[in-house]
Structures are given as C-alpha cells and as structure tokens.
C-alpha positions in Angstrom: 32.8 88.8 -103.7 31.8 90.0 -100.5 29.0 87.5 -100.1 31.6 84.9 -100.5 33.4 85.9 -97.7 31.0 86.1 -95.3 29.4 82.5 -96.6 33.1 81.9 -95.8 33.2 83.0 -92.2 30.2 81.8 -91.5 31.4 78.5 -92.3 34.8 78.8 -90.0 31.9 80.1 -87.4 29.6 76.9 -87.6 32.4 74.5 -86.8 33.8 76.2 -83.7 30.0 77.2 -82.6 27.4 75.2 -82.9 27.1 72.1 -81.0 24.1 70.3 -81.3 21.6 70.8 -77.6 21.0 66.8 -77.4 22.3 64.0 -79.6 24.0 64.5 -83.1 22.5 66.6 -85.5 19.8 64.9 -87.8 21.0 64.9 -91.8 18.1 67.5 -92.3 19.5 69.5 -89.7 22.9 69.5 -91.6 21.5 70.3 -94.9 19.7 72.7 -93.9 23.1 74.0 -92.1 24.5 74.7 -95.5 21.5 76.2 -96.9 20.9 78.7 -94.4 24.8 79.8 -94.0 24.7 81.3 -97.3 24.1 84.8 -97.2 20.7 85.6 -97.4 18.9 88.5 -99.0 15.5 89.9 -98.5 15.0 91.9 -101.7 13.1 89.6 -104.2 13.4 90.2 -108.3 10.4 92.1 -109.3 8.4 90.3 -111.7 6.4 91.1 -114.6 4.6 88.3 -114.5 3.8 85.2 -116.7 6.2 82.7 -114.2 4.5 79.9 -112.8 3.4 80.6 -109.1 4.7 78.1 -107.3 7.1 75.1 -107.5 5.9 73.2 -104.7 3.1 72.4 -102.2 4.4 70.1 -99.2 2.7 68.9 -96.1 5.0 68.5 -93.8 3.9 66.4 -90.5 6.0 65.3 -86.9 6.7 62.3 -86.6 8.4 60.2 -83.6 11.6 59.5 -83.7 11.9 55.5 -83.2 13.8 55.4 -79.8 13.2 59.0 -78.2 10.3 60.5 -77.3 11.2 63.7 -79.4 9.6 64.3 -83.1 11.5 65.2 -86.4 9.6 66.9 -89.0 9.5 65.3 -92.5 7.4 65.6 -95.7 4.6 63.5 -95.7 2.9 65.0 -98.9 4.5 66.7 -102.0 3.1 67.9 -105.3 4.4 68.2 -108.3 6.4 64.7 -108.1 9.8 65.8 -109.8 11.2 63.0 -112.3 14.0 63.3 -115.2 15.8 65.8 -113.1 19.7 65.7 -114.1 21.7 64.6 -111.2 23.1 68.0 -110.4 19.7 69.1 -110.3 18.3 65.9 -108.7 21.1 66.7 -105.9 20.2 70.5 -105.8 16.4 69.4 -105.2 16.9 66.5 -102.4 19.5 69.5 -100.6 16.1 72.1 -100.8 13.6 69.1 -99.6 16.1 67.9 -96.6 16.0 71.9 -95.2 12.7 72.9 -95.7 11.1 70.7 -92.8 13.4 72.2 -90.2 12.4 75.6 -91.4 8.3 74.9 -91.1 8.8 73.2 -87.1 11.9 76.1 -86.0 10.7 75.4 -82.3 12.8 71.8 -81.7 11.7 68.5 -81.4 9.9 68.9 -77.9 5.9 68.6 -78.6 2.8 67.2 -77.3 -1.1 66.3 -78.9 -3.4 69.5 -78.8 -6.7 70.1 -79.2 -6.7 73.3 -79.8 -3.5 75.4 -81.8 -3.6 79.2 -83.1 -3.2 78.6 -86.9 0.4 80.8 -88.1 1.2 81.9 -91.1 4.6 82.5 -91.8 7.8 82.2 -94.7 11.4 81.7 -94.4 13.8 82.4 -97.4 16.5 79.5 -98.9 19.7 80.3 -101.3 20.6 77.8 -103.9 23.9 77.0 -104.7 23.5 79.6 -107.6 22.4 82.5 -105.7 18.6 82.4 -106.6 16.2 82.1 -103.6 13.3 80.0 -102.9 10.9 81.5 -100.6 8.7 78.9 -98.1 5.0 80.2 -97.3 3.8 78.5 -94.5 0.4 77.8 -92.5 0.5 75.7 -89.4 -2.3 74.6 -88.1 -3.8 71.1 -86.4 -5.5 69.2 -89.0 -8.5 67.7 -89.1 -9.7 65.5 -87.1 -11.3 64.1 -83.3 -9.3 64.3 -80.4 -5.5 65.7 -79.4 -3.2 65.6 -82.5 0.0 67.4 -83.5 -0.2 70.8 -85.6 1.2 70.6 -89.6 2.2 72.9 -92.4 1.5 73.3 -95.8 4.0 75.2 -97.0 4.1 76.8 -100.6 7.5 76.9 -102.0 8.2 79.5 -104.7 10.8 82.1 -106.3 8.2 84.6 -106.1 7.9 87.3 -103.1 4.2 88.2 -103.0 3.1 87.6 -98.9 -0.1 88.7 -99.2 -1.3 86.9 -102.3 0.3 83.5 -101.1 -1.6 84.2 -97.7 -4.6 84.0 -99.6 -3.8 81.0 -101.6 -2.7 78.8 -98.2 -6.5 80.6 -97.3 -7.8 78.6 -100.1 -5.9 75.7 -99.5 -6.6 75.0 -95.7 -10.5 75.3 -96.9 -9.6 72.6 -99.1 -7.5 70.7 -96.1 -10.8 70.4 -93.8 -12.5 68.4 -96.7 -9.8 66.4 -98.0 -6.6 66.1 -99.5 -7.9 65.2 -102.7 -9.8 68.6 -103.2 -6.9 70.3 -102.7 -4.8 68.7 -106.1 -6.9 70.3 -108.3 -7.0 73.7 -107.3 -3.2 73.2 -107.1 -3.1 71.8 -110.2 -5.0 75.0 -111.9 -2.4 77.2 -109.9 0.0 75.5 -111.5 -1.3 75.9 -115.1 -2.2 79.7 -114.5 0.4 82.6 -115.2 1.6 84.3 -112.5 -0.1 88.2 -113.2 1.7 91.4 -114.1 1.5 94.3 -111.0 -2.0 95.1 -110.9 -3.2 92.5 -112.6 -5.5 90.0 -111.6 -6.0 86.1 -112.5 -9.2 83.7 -111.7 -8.8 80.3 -111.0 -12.4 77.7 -111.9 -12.1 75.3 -108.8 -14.9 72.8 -107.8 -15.7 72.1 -104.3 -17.9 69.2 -103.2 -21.3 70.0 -101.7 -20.7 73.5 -102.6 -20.0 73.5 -106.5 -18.1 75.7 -108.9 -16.0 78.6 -107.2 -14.1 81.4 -108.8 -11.0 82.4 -106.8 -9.5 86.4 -108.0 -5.5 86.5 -107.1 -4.6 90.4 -107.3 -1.0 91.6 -106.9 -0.5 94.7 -105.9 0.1 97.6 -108.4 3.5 98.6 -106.5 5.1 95.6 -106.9 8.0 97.4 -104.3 5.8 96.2 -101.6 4.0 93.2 -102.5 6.5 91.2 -100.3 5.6 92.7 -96.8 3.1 93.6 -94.1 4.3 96.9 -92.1 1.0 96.4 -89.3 2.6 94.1 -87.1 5.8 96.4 -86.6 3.9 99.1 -86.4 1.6 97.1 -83.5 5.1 96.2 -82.0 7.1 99.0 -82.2 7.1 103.0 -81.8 8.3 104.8 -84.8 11.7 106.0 -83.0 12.2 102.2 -82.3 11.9 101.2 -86.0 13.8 104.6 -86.8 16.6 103.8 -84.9 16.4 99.6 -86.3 16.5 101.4 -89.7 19.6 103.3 -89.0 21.7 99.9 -87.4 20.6 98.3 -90.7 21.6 100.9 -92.9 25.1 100.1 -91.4 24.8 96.9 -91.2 25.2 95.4 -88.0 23.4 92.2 -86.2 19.9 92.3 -85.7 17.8 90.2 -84.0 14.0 90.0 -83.7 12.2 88.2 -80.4 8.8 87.3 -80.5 6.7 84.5 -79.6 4.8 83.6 -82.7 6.5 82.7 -86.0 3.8 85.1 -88.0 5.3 88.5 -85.6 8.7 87.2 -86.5 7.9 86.6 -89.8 6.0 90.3 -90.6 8.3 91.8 -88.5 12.1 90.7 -90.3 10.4 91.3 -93.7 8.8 94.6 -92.9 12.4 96.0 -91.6 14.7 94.6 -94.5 11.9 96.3 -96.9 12.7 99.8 -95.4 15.8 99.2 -97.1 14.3 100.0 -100.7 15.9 100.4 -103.0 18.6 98.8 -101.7 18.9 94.6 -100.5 20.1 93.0 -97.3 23.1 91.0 -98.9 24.3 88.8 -95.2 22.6 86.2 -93.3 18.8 86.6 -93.3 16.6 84.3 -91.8 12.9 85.3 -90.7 13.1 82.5 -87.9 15.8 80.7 -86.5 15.6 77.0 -86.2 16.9 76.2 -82.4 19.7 73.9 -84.2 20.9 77.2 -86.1 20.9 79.1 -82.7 24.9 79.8 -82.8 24.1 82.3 -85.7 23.5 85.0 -83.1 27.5 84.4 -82.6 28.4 85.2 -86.1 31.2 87.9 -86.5 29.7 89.1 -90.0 26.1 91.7 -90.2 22.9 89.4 -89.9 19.0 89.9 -89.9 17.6 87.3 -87.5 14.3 86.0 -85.8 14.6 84.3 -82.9 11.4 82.6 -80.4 11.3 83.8 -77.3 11.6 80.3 -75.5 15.2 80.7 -77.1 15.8 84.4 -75.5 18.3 83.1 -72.9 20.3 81.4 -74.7 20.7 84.0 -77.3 21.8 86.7 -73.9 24.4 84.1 -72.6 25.9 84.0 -76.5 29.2 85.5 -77.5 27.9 89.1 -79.3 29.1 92.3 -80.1 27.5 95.2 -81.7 24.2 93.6 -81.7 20.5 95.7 -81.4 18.5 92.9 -79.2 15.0 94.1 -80.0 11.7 92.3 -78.1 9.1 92.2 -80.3 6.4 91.2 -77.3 7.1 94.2 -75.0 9.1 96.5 -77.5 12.0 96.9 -75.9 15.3 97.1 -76.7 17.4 94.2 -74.8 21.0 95.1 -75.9 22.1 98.3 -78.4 25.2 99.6 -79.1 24.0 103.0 -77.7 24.5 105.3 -80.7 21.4 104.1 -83.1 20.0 107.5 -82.9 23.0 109.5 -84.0 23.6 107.5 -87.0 21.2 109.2 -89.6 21.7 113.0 -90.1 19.4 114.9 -87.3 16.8 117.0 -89.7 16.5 113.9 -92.1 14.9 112.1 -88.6 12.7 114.6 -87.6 11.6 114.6 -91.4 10.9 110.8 -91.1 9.3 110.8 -87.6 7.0 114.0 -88.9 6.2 111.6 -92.0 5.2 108.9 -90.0 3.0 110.4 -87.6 0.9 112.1 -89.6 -2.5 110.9 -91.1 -2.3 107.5 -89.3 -6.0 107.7 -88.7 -7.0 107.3 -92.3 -5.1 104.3 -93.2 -7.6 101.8 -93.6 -6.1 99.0 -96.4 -2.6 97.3 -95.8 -1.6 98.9 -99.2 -2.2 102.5 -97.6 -0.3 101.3 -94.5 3.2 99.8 -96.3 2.7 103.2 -98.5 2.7 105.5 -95.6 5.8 103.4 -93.7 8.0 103.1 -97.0 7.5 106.3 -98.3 9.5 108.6 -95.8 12.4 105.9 -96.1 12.5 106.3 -99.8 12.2 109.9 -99.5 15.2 109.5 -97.1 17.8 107.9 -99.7 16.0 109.9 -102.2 17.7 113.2 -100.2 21.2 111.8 -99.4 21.8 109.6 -102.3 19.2 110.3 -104.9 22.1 112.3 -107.1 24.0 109.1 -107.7 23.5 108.7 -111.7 24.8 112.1 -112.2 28.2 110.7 -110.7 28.2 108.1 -113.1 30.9 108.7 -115.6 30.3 106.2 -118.7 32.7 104.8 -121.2 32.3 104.6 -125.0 31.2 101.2 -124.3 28.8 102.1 -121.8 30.4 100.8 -119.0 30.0 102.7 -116.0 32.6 104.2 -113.2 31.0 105.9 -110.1 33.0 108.6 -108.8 32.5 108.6 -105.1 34.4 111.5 -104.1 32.5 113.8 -106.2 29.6 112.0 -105.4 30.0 112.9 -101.6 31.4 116.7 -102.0 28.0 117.2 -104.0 25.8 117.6 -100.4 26.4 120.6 -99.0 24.9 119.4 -95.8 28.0 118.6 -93.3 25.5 116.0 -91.5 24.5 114.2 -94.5 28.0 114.1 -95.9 29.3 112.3 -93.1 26.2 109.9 -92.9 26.8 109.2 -96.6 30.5 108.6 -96.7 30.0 105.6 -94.1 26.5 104.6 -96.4 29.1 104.5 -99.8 31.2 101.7 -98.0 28.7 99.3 -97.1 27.3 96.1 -99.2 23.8 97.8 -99.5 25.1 100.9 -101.6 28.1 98.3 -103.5 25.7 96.1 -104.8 23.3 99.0 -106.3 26.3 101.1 -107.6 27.6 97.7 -109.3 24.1 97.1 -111.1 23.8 101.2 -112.0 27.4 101.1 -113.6 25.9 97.8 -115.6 22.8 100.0 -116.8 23.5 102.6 -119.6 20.3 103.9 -118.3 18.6 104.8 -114.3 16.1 101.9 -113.8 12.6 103.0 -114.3 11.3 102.2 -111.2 9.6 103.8 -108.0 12.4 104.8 -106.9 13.6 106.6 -110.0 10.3 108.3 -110.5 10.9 109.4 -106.5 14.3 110.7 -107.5 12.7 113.0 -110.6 9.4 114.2 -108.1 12.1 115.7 -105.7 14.0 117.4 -108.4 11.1 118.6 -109.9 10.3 120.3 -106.6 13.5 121.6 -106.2 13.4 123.7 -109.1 10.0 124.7 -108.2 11.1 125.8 -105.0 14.0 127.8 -106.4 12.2 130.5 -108.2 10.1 131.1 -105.5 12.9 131.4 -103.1 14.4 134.4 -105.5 10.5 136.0 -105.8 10.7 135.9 -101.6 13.9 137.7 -101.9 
C-alpha cells in the first residue's frame, strides 16, 4: 500500500515539477516518465535457475532530430521480434520499448562525432505495470567504423539481476559488433535457447566466429546468489568506509540519496553496491541508477529515493527544492549536503564493530567475490545483531498465518542504544515488507541470511559457558 502512495505523490510531484529544459517533451520521454515514477526496488528475486536469460538485445543509435540540431535516441536493432502479443501485452511492450532509449543516452540530446569514446558499461532498472522489474544491461561504445561517429548501446534487457555475468555476455557481444551484426544473432540466439544456471552452476554456449572457428563461451553465476547483482570496488575506490557507513545508516531510514559521478559505470556500481548493503532487506521507493536529464525534478520529490545523477547536471540538482537529502560526490568523495546526524543514527559499538570489520584483511582480497564478501558481511552481521530475533516474535495462528509482535520484539534487546535504533528500523518500508513476507511463511527462509542468524546463536551459547567457567 505504501508503494502506491508514493507512486502517487510522485505523480502530484511530476506535474508541478518538471518542465521540460527546451521544447516539449518527446513521447519517449513521457513514457518513460511513467515508468520510472513507479517505485523502484533494487533487490532482484533470487533464482534457481532454468529461466531464459534474456528477453531482449536492442541497439539503440542517435539520431537527428529533423529540424534541430539535437539527437533523440531510438532503437535501431531489436531481437527477438515480438508477434501474437495480446493487446494488453502488445501495449505493456511498446510502453517498455518507448523508455528504454532515454535510459541507455541519460546525458540529453546535446552530442557531437568522436573518434575516440571510453566504452561504459552500465544498467538501469524499469517497473511494469504489475510490479515485476526489467533490468537494462548496457555497453556504450562507438561502433565500428572510419572516421568521427556517434557512440551506441547494446543493451540486454532481462528480469534477471546477475551484473557480472551480463558484463561478460555484452563482452562477447561487442566482439561479435566489430565483425558484424550478423555474427552476433547466433550467439544470441543460443543464449536464448540455453537455461539460465542454478547458483554455482555453469552453462557453455557452441558459437562460431568467422576466420577464427568454433568457440566455447562458460557463463558461471556466482555461488551466493545474494551478491551476484553488484560490484562493491568502485565504492570502495570512491568512498572511505565511514562515508559508506554513514550512506548506510541514511538508507536504513530512508531518506533521499543521491549519487554524483561522471561516468554512468561509477553511478551504476555505486547505486547498486549501496542498496545491496541493505540485505536482507529491499529499497521499496524510487530507484534509478542514473537519471535521465528529462527526469531531473526527481531530486525534488518529497518521498525517500536512491538516485544517480552526472555531474554536468550537479548545479541544477544544488539550486532544486530539497530537504533531508545526503548529496554525496562520487569523483572527490565528498559529502555536498547531509542532514548532519548520519553518524549517530546506528547504535555506537555496532559501528565500531562494522568499521573494525571492514578494515581488516583488505590486503588479501584478490577476486570481486572476496571483495562483495568482505563489504556485505559486517552489514549482515549488523541486522543479524539488532534484528536477527525476529521469528521468535512471530506468533502463528492455527492456520499458519503469522502476527509479529513488535513490542515484544523491541523490549527483547537489552542494549538501550540498539533498542532505540530498532524502534525507528520497525517503522520503515524496509523492515514492513520483510515482516509481511515472514508472517506469509510458516517457516524462516533458508537463506544466507538465516544461516547468519543460527552462526550467531550458535556462538552465543558457546560464549555462555565460557563466561560462567571465567567466573
């Protein structure tokens, strides 16, 4: 219900807010309006595998606009064609395609010819009109080709959240691009066919290559599928550990974040990486990775956001209406605007526990799976302490049905500094929407963080006999 509302206010927002920088707004720009007002929300389903990978694989190119000297992005390549759609779902489908081109070009409609561009890998996240989300994988890059020319994206679109596998599939795909765009149909289609694996799992794809014959191409998720969706390096290149600490705690409350960088990849890494400390809980309000300069006037919204903005745009996001906002610079990490209390918002000993956490053993990460490992872990371990003991506050029906008591639930830490943090945590969206789908389960979800929850309590007892031996 909440999520309603603030699709709701967001709405009232948009039509006082936003006016368009030069001209009206193009029917993309519109669509893609009332795609990207929905709430969005960064946790993806966990799956156990056997979907297909990927629903679509666009091109999309710039092309000038007929009696300005600006560009519009459109779709110049699309694969699968989609026929015998119902209308609803035909409707549903042209609403996705409209959006996704403002999403892949977020900078505006001012470019020029290069001859040389940095390639940048990025994704942005859409809502359908049912709640599901599409996820966008993008690489730009100039295509090619002699002479200056403008940059394109192939973009991936899928209901999966796996960044780094789909980073090495748009690796295998740009390969293809320097040949030609015939070579990359096939290997697209044998994508298509294969299942998508199980955590751990790996699946090889057969694709032939002109001048250079058969290849075999190994896609392996990642065991812990709780992190196969983000990157941690590039906050950690960014960003001290206090810093992300203290963008941890404003999130945790749910207020307005948003992210400056210059390059949509540091954006990118960098929004995903911080709404994945939130495991196991999901940002439920307006996400989006990076803001299109026609959805600008979101920095304005009234209601809790998680927002990318490029640096070209910094100015006008200072001069905007905003209150309660943490204003962090990705390029010199810096703070630009805070509410001034971020680091007296998580109980004091729980912190230092974190920040001890963190700096320890950096040395010997090597792999980006030992990285995300290190960063998550003392976050889990944090809701692990101060709300780890929610099942035993669930009291169940005959039925099953479940009620959480949250009074009981609150008196049950005996720690005065994580009480008080915990009876602000118990009235936000994060902790509703995972006390709603714990009441729905007769039985604690056997997952990471579960087995987290039983490690700690399994040291606890441990810890109590040897206490009363010391005595």
């Amino acid at each position: 219900m909440e999520g309603q509302v603030v699709g709701r206010a967001f709405r009232l927002l948009r039509h006082r807010l936003l006016r368009p920088r030069a001209g009206p707004p193009q029917d993309n720009s519109r669509e893609a309006l009332k795609e990207a007002e929905r709430p969005q929300e960064h946790s993806l389903p966990n799956f156990a595998g056997g979907q297909h990978f990927f629903e679509y694989l666009l091109v999309v190119s710039l092309k000038k606009k007929r009696s300005e000297d600006d560009y519009e992005p459109i779709i110049t390549y699309q694969f699968p064609k989609r026929e015998n759609l119902l209308r609803g779902q035909q409707e549903e489908e042209e609403r996705l395609l409209k959006a996704i081109p403002l999403f892949c070009f977020p900078d505006g409609n001012e470019w020029a010819s290069l001859t040389e561009y940095p390639r940048e890998t990025f994704s942005f996240v859409l809502t359908n009109v049912d709640g599901s989300r599409k996820i966008g994988y993008c690489r730009r890059l100039l295509p090619a080709g002699p002479g200056p020319r403008l940059p394109q994206v192939y973009c991936i679109i899928s209901c999966i959240g796996c960044f780094g596998l789909f980073s090495k599939i748009l690796d295998e795909v740009e390969k293809r691009h320097q040949i030609s765009m015939a070579v990359i149909y096939p290997f697209m289609q044998g994508l298509r066919e294969a299942a998508f694996p199980a955590p751990g799992k790996t699946v090889t794809l057969k694709s032939f290559i002109p001048d250079s014959g058969t290849e075999f191409i190994s896609l392996t998720r990642p065991l812990d599928s709780h992190l196969e969706h983000v990157d941690f390096s590039s906050l950690l290149h960014c960003l001290s550990f206090e810093q992300i600490l203290q963008i941890f705690a404003s999130a945790v409350l749910e207020r307005k974040i948003i992210f400056l960088a210059e390059g949509l990849s540091t954006l990118s890494q960098c929004i995903h990486a911080a709404a994945a400390l939130l495991y196991p809980f999901s940002w439920a309000h307006t996400y989006i990775p990076v803001v299109p300069e026609s959805l600008l006037a979101t920095v304005c919204c009234p209601t809790p956001f998680m927002v990318g903005v490029q640096m070209r745009f910094q100015q006008e996001v200072m001069d905007s209406p905003m209150e309660e906002v943490l204003l962090v610079n990705l390029c010199k990490g810096t703070f630009l605007m805070s509410v001034g209390d971020e680091k007296d918002i998580l109980p004091p000993k729980l912190q230092d526990d974190i920040l001890d956490s963190l700096g320890q053993g950096t040395d010997e990460l090597k792999t980006a799976e030992q990285i995300n490992e290190h960063v998550s872990g003392p976050f889990v371990q944090f809701f692990v302490k101060t709300v780890g003991h929610y099942a035993s506050y669930i009291k169940r029906e005959a039925n099953g049905q479940g009620h959480f008591q949250e009074r009981s639930f609150c008196k049950a830490l005996t720690s005065k500094t994580k009480r008080r943090f915990v009876k602000k945590f118990v009235k936000t969206q994060l902790f509703s929407l995972f006390i709603q789908e714990a009441e729905k389960s007769k039985n604690p979800p056997a997952g990471y963080f579960q087995q987290k929850i039983l490690e700690y309590e399994e040291q606890k007892k441990q810890k109590k006999p040897r206490e009363k031996t010391v005595k």
